[in-house]
C-alpha positions as CSV (number, residue, x, y, z in Angstrom):
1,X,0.0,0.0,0.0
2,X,0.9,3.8,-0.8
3,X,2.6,5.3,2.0
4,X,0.2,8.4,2.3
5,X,-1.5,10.4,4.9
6,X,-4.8,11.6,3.7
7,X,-6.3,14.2,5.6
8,X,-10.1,15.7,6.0
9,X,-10.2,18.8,7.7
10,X,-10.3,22.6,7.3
11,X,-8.1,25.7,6.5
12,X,-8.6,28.9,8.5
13,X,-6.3,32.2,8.5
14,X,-5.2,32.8,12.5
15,X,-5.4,35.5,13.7
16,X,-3.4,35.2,17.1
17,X,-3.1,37.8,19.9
18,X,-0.4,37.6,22.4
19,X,-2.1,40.1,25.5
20,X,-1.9,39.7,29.4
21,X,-5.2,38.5,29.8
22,X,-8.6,38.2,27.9
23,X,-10.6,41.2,28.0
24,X,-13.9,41.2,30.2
25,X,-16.8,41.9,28.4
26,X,-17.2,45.7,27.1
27,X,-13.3,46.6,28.2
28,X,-10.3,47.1,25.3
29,X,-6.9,45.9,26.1
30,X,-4.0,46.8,24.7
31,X,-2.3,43.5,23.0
32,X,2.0,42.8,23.4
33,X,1.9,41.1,19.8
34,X,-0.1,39.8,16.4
35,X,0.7,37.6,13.9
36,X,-1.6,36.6,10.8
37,X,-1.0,32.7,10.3
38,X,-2.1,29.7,8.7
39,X,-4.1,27.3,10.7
40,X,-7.0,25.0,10.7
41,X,-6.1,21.9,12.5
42,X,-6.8,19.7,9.7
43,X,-4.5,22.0,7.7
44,X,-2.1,22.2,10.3
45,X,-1.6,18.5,10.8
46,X,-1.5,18.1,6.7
47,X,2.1,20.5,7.3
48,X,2.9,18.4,10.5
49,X,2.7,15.4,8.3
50,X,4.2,16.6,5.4
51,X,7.0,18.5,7.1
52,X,7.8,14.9,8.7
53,X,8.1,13.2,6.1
54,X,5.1,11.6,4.8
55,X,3.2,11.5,1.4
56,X,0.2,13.8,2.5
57,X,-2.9,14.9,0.7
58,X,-5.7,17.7,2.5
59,X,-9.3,17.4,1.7
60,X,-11.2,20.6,2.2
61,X,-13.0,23.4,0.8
62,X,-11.8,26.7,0.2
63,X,-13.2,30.8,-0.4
64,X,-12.1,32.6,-3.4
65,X,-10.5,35.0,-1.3
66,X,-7.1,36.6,0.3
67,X,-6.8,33.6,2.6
68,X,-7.4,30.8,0.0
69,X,-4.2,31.7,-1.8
70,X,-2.6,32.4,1.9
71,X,-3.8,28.7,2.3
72,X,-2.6,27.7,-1.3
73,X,0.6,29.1,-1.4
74,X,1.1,27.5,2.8
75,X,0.7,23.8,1.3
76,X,3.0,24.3,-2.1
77,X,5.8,25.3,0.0
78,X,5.2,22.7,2.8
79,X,5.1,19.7,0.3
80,X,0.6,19.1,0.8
81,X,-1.0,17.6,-2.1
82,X,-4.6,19.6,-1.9
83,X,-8.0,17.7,-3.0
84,X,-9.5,20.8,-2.8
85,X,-12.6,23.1,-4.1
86,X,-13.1,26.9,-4.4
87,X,-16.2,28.5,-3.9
88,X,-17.3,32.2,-4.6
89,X,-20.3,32.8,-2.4
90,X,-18.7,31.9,1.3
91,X,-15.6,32.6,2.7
92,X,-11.9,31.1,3.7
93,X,-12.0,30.2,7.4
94,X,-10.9,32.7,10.0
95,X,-10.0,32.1,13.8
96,X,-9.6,34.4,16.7
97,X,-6.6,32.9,19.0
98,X,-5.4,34.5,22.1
99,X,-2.3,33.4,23.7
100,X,-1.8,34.4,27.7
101,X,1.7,35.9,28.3
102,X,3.2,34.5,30.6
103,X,2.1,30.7,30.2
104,X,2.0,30.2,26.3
105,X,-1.4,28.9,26.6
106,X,-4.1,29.8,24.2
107,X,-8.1,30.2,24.0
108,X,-9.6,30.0,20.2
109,X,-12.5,30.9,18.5
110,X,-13.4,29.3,14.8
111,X,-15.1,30.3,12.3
112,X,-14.6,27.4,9.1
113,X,-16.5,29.3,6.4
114,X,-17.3,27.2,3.9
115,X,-15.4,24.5,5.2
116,X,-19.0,24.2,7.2
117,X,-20.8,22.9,4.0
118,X,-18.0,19.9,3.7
119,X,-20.7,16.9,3.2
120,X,-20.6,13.7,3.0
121,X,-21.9,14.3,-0.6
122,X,-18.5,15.7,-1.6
123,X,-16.8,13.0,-0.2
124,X,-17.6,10.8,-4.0
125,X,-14.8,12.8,-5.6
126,X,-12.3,12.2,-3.1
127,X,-13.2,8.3,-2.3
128,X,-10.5,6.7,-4.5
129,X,-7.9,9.3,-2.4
130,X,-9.2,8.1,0.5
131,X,-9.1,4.3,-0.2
132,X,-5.6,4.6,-1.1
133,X,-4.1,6.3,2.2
134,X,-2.3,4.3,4.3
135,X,-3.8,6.1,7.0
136,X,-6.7,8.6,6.9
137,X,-7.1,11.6,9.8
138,X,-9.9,13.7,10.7
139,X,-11.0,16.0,13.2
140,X,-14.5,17.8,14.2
141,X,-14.0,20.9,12.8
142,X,-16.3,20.2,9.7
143,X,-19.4,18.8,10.1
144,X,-19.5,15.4,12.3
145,X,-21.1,13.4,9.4
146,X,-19.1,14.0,6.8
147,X,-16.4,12.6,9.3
148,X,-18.8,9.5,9.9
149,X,-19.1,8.9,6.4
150,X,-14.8,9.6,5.6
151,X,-14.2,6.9,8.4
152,X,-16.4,4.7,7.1
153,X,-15.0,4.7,3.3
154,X,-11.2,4.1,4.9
155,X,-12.7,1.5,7.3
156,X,-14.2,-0.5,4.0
157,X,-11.1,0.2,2.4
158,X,-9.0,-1.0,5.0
159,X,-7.1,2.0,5.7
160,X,-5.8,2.4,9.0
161,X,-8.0,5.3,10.7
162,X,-7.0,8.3,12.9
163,X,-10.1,10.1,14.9
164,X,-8.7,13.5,16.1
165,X,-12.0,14.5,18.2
166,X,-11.5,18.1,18.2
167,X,-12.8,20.6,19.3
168,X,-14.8,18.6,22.0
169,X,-18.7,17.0,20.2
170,X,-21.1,14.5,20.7
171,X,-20.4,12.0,18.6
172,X,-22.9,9.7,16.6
173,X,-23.3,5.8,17.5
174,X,-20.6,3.7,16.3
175,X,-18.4,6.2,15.1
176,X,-15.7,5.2,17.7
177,X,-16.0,1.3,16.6
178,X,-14.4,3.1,13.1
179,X,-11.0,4.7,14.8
180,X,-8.1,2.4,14.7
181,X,-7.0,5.4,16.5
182,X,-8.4,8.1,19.0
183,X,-6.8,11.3,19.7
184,X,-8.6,13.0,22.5
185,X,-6.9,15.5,24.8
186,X,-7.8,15.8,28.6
187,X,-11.2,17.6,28.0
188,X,-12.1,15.9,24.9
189,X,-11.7,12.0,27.3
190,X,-14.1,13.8,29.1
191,X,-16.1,14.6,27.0
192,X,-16.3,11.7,25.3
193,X,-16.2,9.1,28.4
194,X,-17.6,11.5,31.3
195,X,-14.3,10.9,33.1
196,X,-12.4,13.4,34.0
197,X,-8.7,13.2,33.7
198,X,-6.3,14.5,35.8
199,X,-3.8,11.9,36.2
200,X,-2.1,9.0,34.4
201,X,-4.8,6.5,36.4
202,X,-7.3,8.5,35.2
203,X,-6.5,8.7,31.6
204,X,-6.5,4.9,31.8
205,X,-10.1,5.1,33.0
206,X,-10.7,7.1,30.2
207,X,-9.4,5.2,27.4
208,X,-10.5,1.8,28.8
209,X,-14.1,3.9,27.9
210,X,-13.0,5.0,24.9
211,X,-11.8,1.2,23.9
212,X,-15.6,0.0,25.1
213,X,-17.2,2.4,22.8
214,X,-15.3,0.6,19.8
215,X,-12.2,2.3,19.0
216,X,-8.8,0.3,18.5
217,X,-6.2,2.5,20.2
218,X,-6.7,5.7,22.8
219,X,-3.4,8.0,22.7
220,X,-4.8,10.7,25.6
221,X,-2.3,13.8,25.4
222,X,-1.8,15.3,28.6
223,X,0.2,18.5,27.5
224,X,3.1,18.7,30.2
225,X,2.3,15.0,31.0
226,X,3.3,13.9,27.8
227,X,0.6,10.8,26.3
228,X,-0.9,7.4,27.3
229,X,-1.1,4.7,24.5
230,X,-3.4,2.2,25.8
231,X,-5.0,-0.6,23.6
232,X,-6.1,-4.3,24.4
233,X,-2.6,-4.8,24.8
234,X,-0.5,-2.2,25.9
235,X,-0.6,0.7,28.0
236,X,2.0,2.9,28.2
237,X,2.8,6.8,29.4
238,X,5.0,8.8,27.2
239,X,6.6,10.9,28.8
240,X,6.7,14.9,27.7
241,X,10.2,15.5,26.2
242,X,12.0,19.2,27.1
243,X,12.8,20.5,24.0
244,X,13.5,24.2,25.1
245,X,11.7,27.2,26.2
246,X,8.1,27.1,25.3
247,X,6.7,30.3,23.7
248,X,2.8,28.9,22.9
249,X,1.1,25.5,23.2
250,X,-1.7,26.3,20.0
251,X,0.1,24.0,17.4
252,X,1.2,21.2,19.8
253,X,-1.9,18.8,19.3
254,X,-1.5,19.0,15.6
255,X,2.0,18.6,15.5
256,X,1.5,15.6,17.8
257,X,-1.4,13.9,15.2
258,X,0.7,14.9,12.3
259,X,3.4,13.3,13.3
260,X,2.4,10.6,14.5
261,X,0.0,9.7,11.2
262,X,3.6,10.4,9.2
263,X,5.3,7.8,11.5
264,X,2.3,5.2,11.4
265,X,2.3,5.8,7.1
266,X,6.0,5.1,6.8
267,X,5.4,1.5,8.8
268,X,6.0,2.3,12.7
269,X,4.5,0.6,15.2
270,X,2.5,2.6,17.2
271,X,4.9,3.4,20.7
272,X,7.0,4.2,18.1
273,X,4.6,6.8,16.7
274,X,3.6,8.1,19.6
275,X,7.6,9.1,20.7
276,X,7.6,10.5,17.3
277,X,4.8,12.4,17.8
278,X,5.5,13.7,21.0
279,X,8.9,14.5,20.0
280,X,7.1,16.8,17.0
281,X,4.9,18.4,19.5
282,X,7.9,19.3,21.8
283,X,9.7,21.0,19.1
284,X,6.5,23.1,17.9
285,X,5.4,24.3,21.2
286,X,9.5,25.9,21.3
287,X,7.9,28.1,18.2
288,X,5.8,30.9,17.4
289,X,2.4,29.9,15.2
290,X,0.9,26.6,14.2
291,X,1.7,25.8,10.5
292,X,4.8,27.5,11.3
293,X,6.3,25.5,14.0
294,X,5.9,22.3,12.5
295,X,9.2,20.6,12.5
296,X,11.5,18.8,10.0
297,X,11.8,15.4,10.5
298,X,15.4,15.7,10.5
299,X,14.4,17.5,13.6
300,X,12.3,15.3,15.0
301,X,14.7,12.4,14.9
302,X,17.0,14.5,16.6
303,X,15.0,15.3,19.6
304,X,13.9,11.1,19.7
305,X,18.0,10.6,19.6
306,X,19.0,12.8,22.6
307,X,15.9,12.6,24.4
308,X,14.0,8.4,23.9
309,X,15.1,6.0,26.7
């Protein structure tokens, strides 16, 4: 089988603000920094994947606008195959992202545009991309049913399958049962499984839910934890590798999925795709932006060299 990374997701332009605090409602506050990015996180793991390595295509729909060729030109320089559309009466995704000072963590706003319309519909043109994939990703940032239906045309296929369940949904009956692999951070286990995870114990909890409700593999991230990979037959904590100084947290999810999807596509097991992908996230969170911080994976085999037991 091809050794590609299909992804379906979204694109939107980021607009990040780098400020104290968030204002309260009705006050102005006077921001330290802005940046106009690329992001979207099925865009930004397409570049995560990509940028390590793998083969990757991005399925999505686009504006005719300033930040469709901002997306356009992002995924010609980072190596993204698009399976893309352009349409003239909606508009390119946009999200608001504030980033706290002093911790580098963020709060986001998203609004996907015509990336909203994404159906399962459209989906007929892209089947024959999917089927191919070695492994096809997906988040919740277009609507949940076109998802569904994505997972279920790898799952027939027999492509391996990567559930990123963000941001935080309900998701429909039997969904999980089509993840070979579920991505959930801390909130999104509890969303999913109603148990709330604030320590490795608990994460198991969580993912033995997860692992009743069908899917194959949980990999929690934990953020400065690092990640639990727990299946039928392992369970393991990854720890959180020190990379440097960290300057914002907003790409280190995506970098993480990314990765690992580009490990898992070039034949990796999965601890060994987790480490990769953890050791992707560390390097990106050292870095200002999303798209932007995604590392090499020269890079990344760096970091697993000095810093893998």
């Amino acid at each position: 089988m091809a050794k590609m990374v299909v992804i379906l997701g979204i694109f939107v332009a980021d607009t990040t603000y780098r400020a104290s605090r968030l204002p309260k409602m009705g006050e102005t506050l006077i921001g330290e920094h802005f940046h106009l990015t690329p992001g979207g996180k099925g865009s930004n793991q397409a570049v995560a994947a990509a940028q390590a390595g793998a083969d990757t295509h991005f399925i999505t729909k686009l504006g005719k606008d300033d930040f469709a060729e901002m997306a356009l030109g992002l995924w010609q320089h980072k190596g993204v195959t698009p399976a893309v559309t352009q349409h003239q009466d909606s508009y390119t995704g946009a999200a608001f992202v504030f980033i706290e000072a002093d911790s580098g963590n963020n709060a986001i706003i998203v609004s996907p545009g015509v990336a909203t319309t994404i159906s399962p519909d459209d989906l007929v043109q892209h089947q024959g991309l999917i089927e191919s994939a070695a492994i096809f990703v997906t988040q919740l940032e277009q609507p949940v049913d076109t998802a569904f239906q994505a997972l279920k045309i790898a799952r027939q296929a027999g492509v391996t399958t990567l559930l990123n369940p963000a941001p935080a949904a309900s998701l429909p009956e039997g969904m999980l049962a089509l993840c070979d692999f579920i991505t959930p951070n801390e909130t999104e286990s509890e969303g999913l499984t109603g148990i709330k995870v604030t320590s490795i114990d608990s994460a198991r909890a969580a993912a033995d839910a997860l692992l009743a409700q069908g899917a194959g593999t949980a990999l929690i991230t934990l953020g400065e934890n690092g990640a639990l990979l727990h299946s039928q037959t392992q369970s393991i904590h990854i720890p959180a590798i020190n990379s440097g100084n960290v300057i914002e947290t907003t790409g280190a999810g995506d970098a993480f999925n990314g990765g690992f999807a580009a490990a898992i596509s070039d034949g990796m097991n999965p601890l060994d795709a987790a480490w990769f992908g953890t050791a992707a996230s560390s390097i990106s969170v050292t870095r200002a932006g999303t798209a932007a911080s995604m590392p090499s994976r020269e890079e990344i085999l760096a970091v697993l060299a000095a810093h893998r037991p």
